[in-house]
N, C-alpha and C positions, 0 to 999 in steps of 0.2 A: 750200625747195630752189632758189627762183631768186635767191633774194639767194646762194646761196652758187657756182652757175652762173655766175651776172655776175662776182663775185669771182674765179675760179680763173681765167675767162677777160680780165678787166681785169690780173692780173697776168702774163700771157702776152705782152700787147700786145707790151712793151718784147723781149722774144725774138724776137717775129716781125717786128719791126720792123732788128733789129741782129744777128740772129743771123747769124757770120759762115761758118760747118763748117757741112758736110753732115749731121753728126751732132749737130750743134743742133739743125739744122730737123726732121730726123725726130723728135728728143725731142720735139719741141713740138707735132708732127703727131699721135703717140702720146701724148700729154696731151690735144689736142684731141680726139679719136675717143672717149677714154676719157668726157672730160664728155659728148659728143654720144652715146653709147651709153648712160649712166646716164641721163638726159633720157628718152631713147625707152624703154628700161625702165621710168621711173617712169608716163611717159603711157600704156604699153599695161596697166598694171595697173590700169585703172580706177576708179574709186567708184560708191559707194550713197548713195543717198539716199535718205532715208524722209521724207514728208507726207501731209498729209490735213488733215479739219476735218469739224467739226460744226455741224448749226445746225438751230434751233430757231423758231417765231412763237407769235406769241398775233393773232389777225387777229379784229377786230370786225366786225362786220355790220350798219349803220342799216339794213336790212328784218328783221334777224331773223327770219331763215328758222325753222321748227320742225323742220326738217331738221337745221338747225345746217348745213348746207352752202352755200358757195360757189360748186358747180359750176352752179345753174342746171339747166335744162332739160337741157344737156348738152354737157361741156367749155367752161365756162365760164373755168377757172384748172388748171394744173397741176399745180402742186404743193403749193402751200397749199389747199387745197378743204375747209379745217373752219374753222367760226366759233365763238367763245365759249367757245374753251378753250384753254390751252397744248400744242402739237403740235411731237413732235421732227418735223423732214423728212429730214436725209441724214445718214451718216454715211459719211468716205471715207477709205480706207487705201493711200496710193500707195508701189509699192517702185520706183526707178529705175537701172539698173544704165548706165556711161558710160565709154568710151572714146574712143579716137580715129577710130575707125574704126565704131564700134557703137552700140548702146542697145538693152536692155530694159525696159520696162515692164507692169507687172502694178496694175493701176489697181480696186479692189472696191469697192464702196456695202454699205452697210446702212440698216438702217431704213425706214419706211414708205413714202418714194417711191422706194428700190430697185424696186420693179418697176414704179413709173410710169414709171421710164426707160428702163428696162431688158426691156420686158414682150420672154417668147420669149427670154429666154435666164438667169432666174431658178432659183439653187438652191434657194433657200427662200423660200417666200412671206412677205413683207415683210421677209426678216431679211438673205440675201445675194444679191448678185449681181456679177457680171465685168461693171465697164463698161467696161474697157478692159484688152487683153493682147494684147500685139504686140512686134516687134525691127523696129530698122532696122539697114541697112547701109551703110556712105557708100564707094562707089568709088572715087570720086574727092569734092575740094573742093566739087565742082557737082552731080554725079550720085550719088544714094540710092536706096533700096527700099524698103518696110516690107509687112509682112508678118502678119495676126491680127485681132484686134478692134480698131477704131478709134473714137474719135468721128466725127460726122458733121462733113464741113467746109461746111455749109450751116449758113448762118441769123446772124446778129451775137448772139446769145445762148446761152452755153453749159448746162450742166447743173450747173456746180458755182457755190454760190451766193455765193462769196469776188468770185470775176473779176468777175458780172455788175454794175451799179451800182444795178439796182434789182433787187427782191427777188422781187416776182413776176414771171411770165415770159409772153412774149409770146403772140398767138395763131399769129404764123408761129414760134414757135418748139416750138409745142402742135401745129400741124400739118405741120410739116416733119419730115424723119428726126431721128433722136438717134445712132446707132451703122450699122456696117457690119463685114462680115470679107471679106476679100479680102488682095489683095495692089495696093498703088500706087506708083506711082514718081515720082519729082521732081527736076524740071533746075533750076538757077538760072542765067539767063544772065547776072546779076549781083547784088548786093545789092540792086537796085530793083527786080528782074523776075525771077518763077519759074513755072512751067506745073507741073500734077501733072497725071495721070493715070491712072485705074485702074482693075481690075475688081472686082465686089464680087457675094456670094450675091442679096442684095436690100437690101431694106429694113426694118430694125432688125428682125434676127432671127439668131440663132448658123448655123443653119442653115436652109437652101435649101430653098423650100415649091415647086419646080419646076428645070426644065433648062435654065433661062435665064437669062445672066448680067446683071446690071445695070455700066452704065459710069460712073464718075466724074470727073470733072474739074475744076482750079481753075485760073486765071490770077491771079498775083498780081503787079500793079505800082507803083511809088510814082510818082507822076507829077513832086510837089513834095517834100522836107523836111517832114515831118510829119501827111506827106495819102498812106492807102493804102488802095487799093482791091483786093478779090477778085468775080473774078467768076466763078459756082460753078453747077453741074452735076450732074444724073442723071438719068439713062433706063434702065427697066428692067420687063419684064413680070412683074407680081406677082398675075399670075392662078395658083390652084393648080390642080392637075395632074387631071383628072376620074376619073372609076371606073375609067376602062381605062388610067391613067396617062398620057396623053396631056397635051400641052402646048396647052390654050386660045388663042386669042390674046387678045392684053390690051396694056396700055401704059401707064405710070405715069411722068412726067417733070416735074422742077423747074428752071428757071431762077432763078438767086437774086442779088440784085450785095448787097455786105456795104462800107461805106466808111466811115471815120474820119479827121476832122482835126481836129489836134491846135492850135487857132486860137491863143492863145496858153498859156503856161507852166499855168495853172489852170484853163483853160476850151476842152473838146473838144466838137466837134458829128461827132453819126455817124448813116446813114441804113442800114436796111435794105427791101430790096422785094422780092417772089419772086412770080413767074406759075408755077403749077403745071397741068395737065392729065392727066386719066384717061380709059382706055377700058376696058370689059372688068372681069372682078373685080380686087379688090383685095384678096387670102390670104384666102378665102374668104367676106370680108363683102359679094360684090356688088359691081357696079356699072355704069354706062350703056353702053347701045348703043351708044352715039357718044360721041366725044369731048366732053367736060364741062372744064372749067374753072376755078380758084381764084386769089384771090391778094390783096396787101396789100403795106401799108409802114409802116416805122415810123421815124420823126424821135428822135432823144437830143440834150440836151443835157444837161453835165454842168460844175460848177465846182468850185472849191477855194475854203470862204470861207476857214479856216485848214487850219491843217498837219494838224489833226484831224479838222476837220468839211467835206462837203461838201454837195451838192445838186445834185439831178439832176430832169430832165423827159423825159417820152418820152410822146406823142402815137402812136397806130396806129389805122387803119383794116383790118380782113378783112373779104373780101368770097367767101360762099361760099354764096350765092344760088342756083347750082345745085345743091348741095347733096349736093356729091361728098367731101367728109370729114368731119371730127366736127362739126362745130360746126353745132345744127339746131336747130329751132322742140321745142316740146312735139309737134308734129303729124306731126313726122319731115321738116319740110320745109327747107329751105336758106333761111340768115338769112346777115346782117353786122352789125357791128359797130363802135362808136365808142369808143375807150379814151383816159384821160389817168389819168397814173401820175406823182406826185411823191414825190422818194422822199431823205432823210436818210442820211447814212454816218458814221457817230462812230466814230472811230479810239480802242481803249483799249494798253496794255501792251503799245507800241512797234509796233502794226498787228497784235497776233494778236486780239484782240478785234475788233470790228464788231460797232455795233448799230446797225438801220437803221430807222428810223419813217419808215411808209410809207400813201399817201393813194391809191385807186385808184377811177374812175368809169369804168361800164362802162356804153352806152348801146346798146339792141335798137332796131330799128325797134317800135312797137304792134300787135300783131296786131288784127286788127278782126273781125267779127262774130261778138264773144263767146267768140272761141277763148281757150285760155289764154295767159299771157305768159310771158315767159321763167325770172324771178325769183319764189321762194315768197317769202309775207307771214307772219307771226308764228299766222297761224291754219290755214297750209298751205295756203291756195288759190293758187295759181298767177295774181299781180294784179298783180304788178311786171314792166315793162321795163325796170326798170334796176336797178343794184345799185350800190351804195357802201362801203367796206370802210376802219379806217383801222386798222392792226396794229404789233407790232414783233417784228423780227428779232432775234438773235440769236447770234450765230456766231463759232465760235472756231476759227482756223486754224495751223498747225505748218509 
């Protein structure tokens, strides 16, 4: 349609250029309107678009756990958590509807970590879940809305395993949110700088476990050509409600900064780091008197050796010592953590294949007088602080 747009109005020119009657110029004003009316017809009837993708591992274990498990003592890894077998992890079905003014999105998971990402708002155990369903609206150029289930815009690490470049996922991305439902809004005061902010139930759950909204926020600016930073936000009391309905007090808040630069054409360096802080429970699992504390960071590097293959590093530290989220000793006590993650991308069938062989070292402080360690050994005792894993991915995207 625009080759034939340019055409009707490339032979115009010469009329509008020489036309000498009154009643030329309106032909040609009434020929113009006409293409500029088919144009906006054709843009306001929008499309669809369908994707999704699948993916699969086989992940080894040098402790050989008798568990057959990954997770360690507890949240060790997210979503790959089985050793010494072939395991589907996701399956995803995106329907997108798009205009000029709109968008819909209806975004579902299947398969067995459907509810590891999804937990609190799963149809069927292990088979569906809504990770995402929401509309936008664009006001204007600058100013939008959206409105439903969202992903979380915290963390440099998403949940879909195509975008990410390595294949297992971080511990700030295992203890930060995944999802929200609210409504948020977003300004752009240019193509290099945008602010959101918004209100949301809680944290990663469909619906509201009290009477208290959580806030969200993002600043998003480019500072340089190929260097972008966000820096991301949320506070929100996720105490639940007690026997007489009442609202506890509590207080649950992350600060997160997310940056990428694009160093040269093959080779990108990106950093993530998040301070977290809690008071009061957290949906009913407890939690401190006083304000406690979390947090971490994680270094990427990634290159292009060919058009096919690449190669990527990421180094992270968490540190949850006090021992106010998941990640804990066998003894129920607050640990950290040392990771190094190398990880392969082999491009098949024009980029809808990826398969990713991937090397991951996970290193516990030693617990000392006889307590148990983090990691089971091949005979189930709990003897290992560290764990070693080398697996491949899988994954085929549309």
């Amino acid at each position: 349609m625009k080759k034939v747009y340019c055409t009707v109005l490339s032979l115009m020119v010469p009329f509008l250029g020489f036309a000498k009657s009154e009643e030329d110029k309106k032909a040609v004003k009434a020929d113009t309107a006409v293409v500029t009316e088919a144009k906006d017809e054709e843009e306001a009837k929008g499309a669809f678009a369908f994707s999704g993708y699948l993916d699969s591992y086989y992940m080894a274990n040098f402790n050989k756990p008798a568990s057959r498990s990954n997770m360690g003592a507890t949240n060790a890894r997210v979503f790959d958590q089985k050793s010494g077998q072939f395991s589907l992890g996701l399956v995803q079905a995106k329907v997108a509807y798009t205009n000029a003014k709109s968008e819909a999105v209806v975004d579902l998971t299947f398969g067995p970590n459907a509810n590891l990402g999804n937990y609190g708002n799963a149809l069927f155990n292990t088979a569906l879940a809504i990770k995402q369903a929401y509309f936008t609206y664009k006001f204007t150029d600058k100013f939008s809305m959206t409105a439903g289930q969202f992903g979380t815009h915290i963390g440099y690490e998403v949940i879909d395993a195509p975008a990410n470049f390595n294949y297992s996922l971080s511990n700030l991305f295992n203890n930060g949110p995944f999802y929200h439902a609210g409504l948020k809004a977003t300004y752009a005061f240019s193509d290099k700088a945008s602010l959101m902010v918004g209100v949301v139930n809680n944290v990663d759950g469909l619906g509201d476990n009290n009477r208290a909204k959580g806030i969200i926020s993002q600043l998003y600016f480019k500072p340089v050509n190929n260097w972008n930073v966000y820096l991301n936000y949320i506070g929100s009391n996720e105490a639940n409600t007690d026997s007489l309905g009442k609202q506890p007090d509590g207080f649950y808040q992350v600060f997160d900064i997310t940056t990428s630069f694009q160093v040269t054409e093959k080779f990108l360096l990106g950093l993530n780091a998040a301070y977290g802080s809690q008071k009061g429970d957290y949906q009913g699992l407890g939690g401190p008197v006083d304000t406690e504390s979390w947090g971490g960071f994680a270094v990427y590097a990634n290159t292009a050796i060919t058009d096919n293959f690449g190669i990527g590093a990421r180094y992270e530290y968490f540190n949850n010592d006090n021992g106010v989220r998941g990640l804990l000793t066998p003894a129920g006590t607050g640990t950290k953590v040392n990771s190094v993650t190398l990880t392969g991308n082999i491009n098949l069938a024009d980029g809808h294949i990826l398969v990713k062989p991937e090397f991951r070292l996970d290193a516990y402080p030693k617990q000392k007088g006889g307590e148990a360690q983090q990691f089971q050994d091949s005979d189930g005792g709990w003897t290992k602080n560290s764990q070693t894993t080398f697996g491949l991915a899988f994954i085929y995207k549309f």
